[in-house]
N, C-alpha and C positions, 0 to 999 in steps of 0.2 A: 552489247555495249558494256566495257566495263568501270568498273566503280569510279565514280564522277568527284574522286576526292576531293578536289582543288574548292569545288563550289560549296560554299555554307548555305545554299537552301534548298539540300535535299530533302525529301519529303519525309516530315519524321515518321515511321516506324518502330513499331517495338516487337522483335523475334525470340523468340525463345524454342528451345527442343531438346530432344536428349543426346549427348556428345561425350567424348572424354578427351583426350589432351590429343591435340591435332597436332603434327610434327611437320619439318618444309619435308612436301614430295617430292620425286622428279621433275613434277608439272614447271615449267618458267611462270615466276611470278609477272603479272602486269605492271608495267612500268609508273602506274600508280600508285598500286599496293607497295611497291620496293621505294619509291622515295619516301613515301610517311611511317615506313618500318618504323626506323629509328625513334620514333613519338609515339608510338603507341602503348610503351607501359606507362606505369607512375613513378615514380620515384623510390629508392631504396627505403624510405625514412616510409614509407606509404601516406605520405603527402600527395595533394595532385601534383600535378607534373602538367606545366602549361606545354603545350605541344603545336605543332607549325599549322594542322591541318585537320579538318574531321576525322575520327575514327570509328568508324560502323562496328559495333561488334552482335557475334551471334549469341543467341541462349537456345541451350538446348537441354532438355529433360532427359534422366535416364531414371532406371529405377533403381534411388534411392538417393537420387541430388538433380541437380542443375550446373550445370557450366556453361562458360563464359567464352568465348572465344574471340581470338581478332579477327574483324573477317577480310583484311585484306592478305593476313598470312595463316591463318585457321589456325594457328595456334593458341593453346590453351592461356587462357589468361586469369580463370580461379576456377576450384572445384567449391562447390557449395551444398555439402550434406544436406539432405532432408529425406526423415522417413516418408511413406505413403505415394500412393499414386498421384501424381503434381500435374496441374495442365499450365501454362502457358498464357498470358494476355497480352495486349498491348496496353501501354498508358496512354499512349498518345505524347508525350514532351521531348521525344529522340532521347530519352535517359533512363526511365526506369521500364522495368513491365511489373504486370500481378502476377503473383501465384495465387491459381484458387487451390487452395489446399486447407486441415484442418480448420474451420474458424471463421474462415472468409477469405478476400483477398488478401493476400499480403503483398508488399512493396518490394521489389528488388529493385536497387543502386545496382544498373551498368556497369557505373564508373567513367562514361562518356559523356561529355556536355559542350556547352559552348553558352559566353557569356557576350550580351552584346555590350559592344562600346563605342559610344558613338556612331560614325555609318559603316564599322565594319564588328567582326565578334572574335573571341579571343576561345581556342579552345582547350580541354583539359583534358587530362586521364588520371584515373584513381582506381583501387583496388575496388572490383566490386561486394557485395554486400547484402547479404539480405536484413532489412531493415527493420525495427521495431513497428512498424507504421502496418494494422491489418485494419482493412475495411470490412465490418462483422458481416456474415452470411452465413447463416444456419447448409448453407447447400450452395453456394459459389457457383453460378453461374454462367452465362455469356458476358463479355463484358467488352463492348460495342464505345471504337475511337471516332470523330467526325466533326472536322473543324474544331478543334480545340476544346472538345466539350467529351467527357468520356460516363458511357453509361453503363452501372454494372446492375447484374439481374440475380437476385437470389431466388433459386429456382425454389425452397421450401416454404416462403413468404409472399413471394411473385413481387416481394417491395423491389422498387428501381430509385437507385440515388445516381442525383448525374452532376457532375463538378466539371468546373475546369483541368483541363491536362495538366499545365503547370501548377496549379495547386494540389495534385494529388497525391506526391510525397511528404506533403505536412501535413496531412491525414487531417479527416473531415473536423476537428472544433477549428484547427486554423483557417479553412476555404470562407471565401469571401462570398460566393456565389452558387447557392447548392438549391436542389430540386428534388424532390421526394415526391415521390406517387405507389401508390399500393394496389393493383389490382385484386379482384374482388376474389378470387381463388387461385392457389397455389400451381405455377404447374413449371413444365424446362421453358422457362421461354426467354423474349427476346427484347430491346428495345434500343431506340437511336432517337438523340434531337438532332433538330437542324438549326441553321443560324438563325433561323426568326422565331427561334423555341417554341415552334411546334415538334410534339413529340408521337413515336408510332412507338406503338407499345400490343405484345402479344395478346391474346386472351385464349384462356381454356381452365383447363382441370387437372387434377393428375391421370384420369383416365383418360382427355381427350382434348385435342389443342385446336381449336375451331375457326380463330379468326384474328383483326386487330382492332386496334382502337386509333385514331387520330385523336390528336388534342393540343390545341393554343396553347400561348404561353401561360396560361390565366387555369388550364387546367379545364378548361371546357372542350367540350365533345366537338369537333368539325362531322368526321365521320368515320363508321365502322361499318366490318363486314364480318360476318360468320361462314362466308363461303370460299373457307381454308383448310379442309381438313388435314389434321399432319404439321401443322406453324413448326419449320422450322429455319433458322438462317436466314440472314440479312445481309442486301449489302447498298448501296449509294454509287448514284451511274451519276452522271452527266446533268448538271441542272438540278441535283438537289435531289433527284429522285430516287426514292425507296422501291427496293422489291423484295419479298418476302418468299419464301416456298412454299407450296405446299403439294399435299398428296395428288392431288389432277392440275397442275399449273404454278400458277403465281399470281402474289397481288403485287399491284403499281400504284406507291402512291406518289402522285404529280402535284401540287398545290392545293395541297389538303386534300383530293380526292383522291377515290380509290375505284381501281379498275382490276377487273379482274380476265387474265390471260390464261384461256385455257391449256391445257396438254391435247396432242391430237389422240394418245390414247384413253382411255374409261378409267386407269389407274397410271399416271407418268407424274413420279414425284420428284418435285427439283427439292433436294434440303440442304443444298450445298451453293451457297454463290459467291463469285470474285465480280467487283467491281472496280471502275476504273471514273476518274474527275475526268477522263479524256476522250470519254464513251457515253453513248445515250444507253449502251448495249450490251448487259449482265448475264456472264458467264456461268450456266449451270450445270450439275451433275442431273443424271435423268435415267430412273427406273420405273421400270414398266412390266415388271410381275409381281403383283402384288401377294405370291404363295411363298416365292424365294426364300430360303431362309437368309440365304447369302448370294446375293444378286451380283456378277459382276457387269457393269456396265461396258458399253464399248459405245455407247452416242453419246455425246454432250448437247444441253442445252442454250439457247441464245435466243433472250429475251430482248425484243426491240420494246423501249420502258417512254419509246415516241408513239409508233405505230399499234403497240401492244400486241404485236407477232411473235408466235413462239416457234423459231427454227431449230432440227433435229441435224448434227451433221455427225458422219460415220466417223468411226475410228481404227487404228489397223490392230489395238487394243484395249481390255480393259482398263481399268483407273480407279482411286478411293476416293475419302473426301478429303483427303490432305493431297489430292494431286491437282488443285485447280490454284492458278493464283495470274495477273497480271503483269507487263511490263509496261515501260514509263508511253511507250505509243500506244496505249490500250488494246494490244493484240492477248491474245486467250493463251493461254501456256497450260496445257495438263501432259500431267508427269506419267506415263502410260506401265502396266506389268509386264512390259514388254524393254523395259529400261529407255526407252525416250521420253525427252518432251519434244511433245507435237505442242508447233505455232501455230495457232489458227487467224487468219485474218474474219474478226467478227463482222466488218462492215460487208465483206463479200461471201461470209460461212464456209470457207474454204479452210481447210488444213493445207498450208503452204511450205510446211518442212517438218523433217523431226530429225531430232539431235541425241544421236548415241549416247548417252549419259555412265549407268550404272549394266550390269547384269540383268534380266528376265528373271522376276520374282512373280509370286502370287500372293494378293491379299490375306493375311492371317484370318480366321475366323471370330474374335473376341477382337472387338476396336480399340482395347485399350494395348494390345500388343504393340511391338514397334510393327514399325514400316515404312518404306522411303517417303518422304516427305519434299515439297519444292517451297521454298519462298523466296519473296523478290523482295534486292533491300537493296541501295544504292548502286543499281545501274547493274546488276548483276543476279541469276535466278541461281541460287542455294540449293542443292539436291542431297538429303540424307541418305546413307547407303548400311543401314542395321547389320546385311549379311555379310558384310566386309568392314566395319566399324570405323567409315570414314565420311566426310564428307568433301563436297565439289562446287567450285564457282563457275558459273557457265556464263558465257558471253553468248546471249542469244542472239545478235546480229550477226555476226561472227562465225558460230557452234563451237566452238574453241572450247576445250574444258582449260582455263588458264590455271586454276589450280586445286587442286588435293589435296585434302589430309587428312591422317592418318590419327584416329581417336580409342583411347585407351576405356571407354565405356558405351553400347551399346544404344544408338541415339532413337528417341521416340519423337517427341516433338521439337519442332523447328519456329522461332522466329529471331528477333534483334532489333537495334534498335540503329538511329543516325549518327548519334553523337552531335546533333547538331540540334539549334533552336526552331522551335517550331512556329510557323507565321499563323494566328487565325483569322477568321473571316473578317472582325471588325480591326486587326492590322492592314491586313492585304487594303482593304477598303480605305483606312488610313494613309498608307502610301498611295494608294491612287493617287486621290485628294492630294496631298503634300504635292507628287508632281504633277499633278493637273495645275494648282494653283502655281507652283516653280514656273511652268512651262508660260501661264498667262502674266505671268509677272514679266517673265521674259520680251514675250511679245509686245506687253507696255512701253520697255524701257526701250525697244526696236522704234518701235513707233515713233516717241518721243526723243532720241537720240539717232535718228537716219542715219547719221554718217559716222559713227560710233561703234565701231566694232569691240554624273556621278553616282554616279551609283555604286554602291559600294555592295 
């Protein structure tokens, strides 16, 4: 499918990776991307520039900045210096992402947004920007989006502060609604709230990452487990449900409880998962020699987070941990060393196609090297190409590579963002309500007027 520009309530995302100036390829643009061309800069004055339609753009990491890109024409849209090894976050508000780098996180301005008004929203483009706005972190973290709430984790303090998505750009004295928790010793770890601010939060050491914690909004214990060894990665399936990695399995946690999903082998560690709102069923990476120094996998894992089944299905290749990510039907997408992404249909564990992408590369040995990278952002899965310094929009219904381009720096990490506003849980809940009550209103005025005969 590809990119669903027309619609303002794609799911916000924030992508970032490493890229240089994309140029038009060969490839035909989607008759999407080429109508909202025209609106996706700013303006010459670099003022916004109201523009007709969402603009999804990509961020990508290289070593020694950040850029920007459009992603309906991959074209570069700012180069943005920065010394040091830089990773990538999501905000969660379809506008900015973090950089963990020096300090903590810091803010990047996209330069895409959307303002509502009234029952439709107006949207913009502006020069992006890296922002005066750093969220401090001795050691910057994971930093975990979900429902409107985003949690960052400084891995040297194990402190977790969690705010609202939209309030993240005006940096924590202006947030209205902030949460602070400190686990008891420092380690890499992880943490996510849910809508009814219960929070799952990692625990370990720096030698050793053992387990989680549940906890209310109040900050009280539901429940924990120490039967995790390895805590790494998280992701949110279907109904709210958490599942964690670890060195023999996973944990599941369902309505405050936690269940623990073994591996069929003595050592099968999942630390890598994609989840999907459209799935009970959490996509994992999965290794099973635990001497490897450099393990290439070729099975992927599939976490049933209902039944607590852990399915193993073959591959016709290896894969990293940037090769896992979802589409908007919850099918499994890993981007293989063999230059495809293989579809997997999760509910039947089947691999049901793969899509010629890039060339047949092999994993670097040091993680912080580039290497192809997939993410999915409006209606389209993203595939970085480091050995040929371009990147690819793929229409997975389709396999269609609709378009390439051509980057003038050497891409590491991949994500982006919607350009568009993001709905939370107690909106979505909101508009129910609204037309629930519309709808009974409706029916009154039926009732009482027989013979009397929007959404934006």
């Amino acid at each position: 499918m590809r990119p669903a520009l027309a619609l303002a309530g794609a799911l916000p995302l924030v992508l970032l990776a490493a890229c240089g100036q994309a140029s038009d390829s060969a490839s035909t643009p989607s008759p999407a991307a080429s109508s909202s061309a025209s609106s996706s800069a700013p303006a010459e004055d670099g003022l916004p520039a109201e523009a007709a339609g969402p603009g999804p753009r990509l961020v990508l990491t290289y070593d020694g900045g950040i850029q920007v890109l459009d992603a309906q024409t991959l074209e570069l849209v700012k180069d943005l210096p920065l010394e040091g090894f830089n990773r990538i976050n999501a905000a969660g508000d379809g506008r900015h992402a973090l950089v963990s780098t020096a300090g903590g996180f810091q803010v990047l301005d996209a330069g895409t947004w959307a303002e509502p008004h009234g029952n439709h929203d107006h949207f913009y483009r502006a020069a992006p920007v890296l922002t005066d706005v750093t969220y401090a972190a001795a050691k910057p973290g994971h930093a975990v989006v979900h429902e409107g709430r985003t949690a960052l984790f400084d891995d040297a303090t194990a402190k977790v502060v969690v705010l609202d998505s939209t309030e993240l750009a005006g940096g924590l004295d202006a947030a209205t609604d902030v949460r602070e928790f400190t686990s008891p010793d420092a380690h890499h770890g992880v943490a996510v709230e849910l809508t009814d601010g219960t929070l799952v939060v990692s625990v370990g050491t720096e030698d050793a990452r053992t387990g989680i914690q549940v906890l209310d909004a109040e900050g009280a214990e539901l429940a924990s487990s120490d039967e995790c060894p390895g805590v790494h990665g998280e992701a949110v399936a279907a109904d709210e449900t958490v599942v964690i990695g670890c060195e023999d399995g996973a944990l599941v946690v369902r309505d405050g409880e936690i269940t623990k999903v073994q591996s069929p082998d003595a050592y099968g560690r999942i630390g890598n998962q994609a989840g999907s709102e459209e799935s009970t069923i959490v996509l994992g990476d999965y290794k099973s020699d635990p001497d490897a120094e450099l393990e290439r996998p070729t099975r992927i894992a599939l976490i049933d987070t209902v039944d607590g089944d852990l399915q193993l299905v073959d591959l016709p290749a290896s894969y990293t941990f940037r090769s896992l990510a979802r589409d908007d039907e919850g099918n499994g997408l890993v981007l293989g060393t063999d230059g495809q992404v293989h579809v997997i249909d999760v509910e039947k564990g089947e691999l049901v196609r793969s899509i010629p992408v890039i060339d047949a590369w092999e994993e670097p040995t040091e993680w912080q090297q580039p290497r192809p990278t997939i993410f999915w952002l409006d209606g389209s899965a993203y595939v970085s190409d480091p050995a040929n310094d371009k990147v690819h929009a793929v229409d997975i219904e389709s396999g269609e590579i609709w378009k390439s381009g051509d980057l003038t720096v050497t891409p590491n990490e991949l994500n982006g963002v919607t350009g568009t506003a993001p709905h939370t849980h107690d909106e979505h809940a909101d508009e129910h309500a609204d037309e629930h009550a519309e709808h009974d209103h409706e029916h009154d005025e039926h009732d009482e007027h027989a013979d009397e005969g929007a959404d934006a």
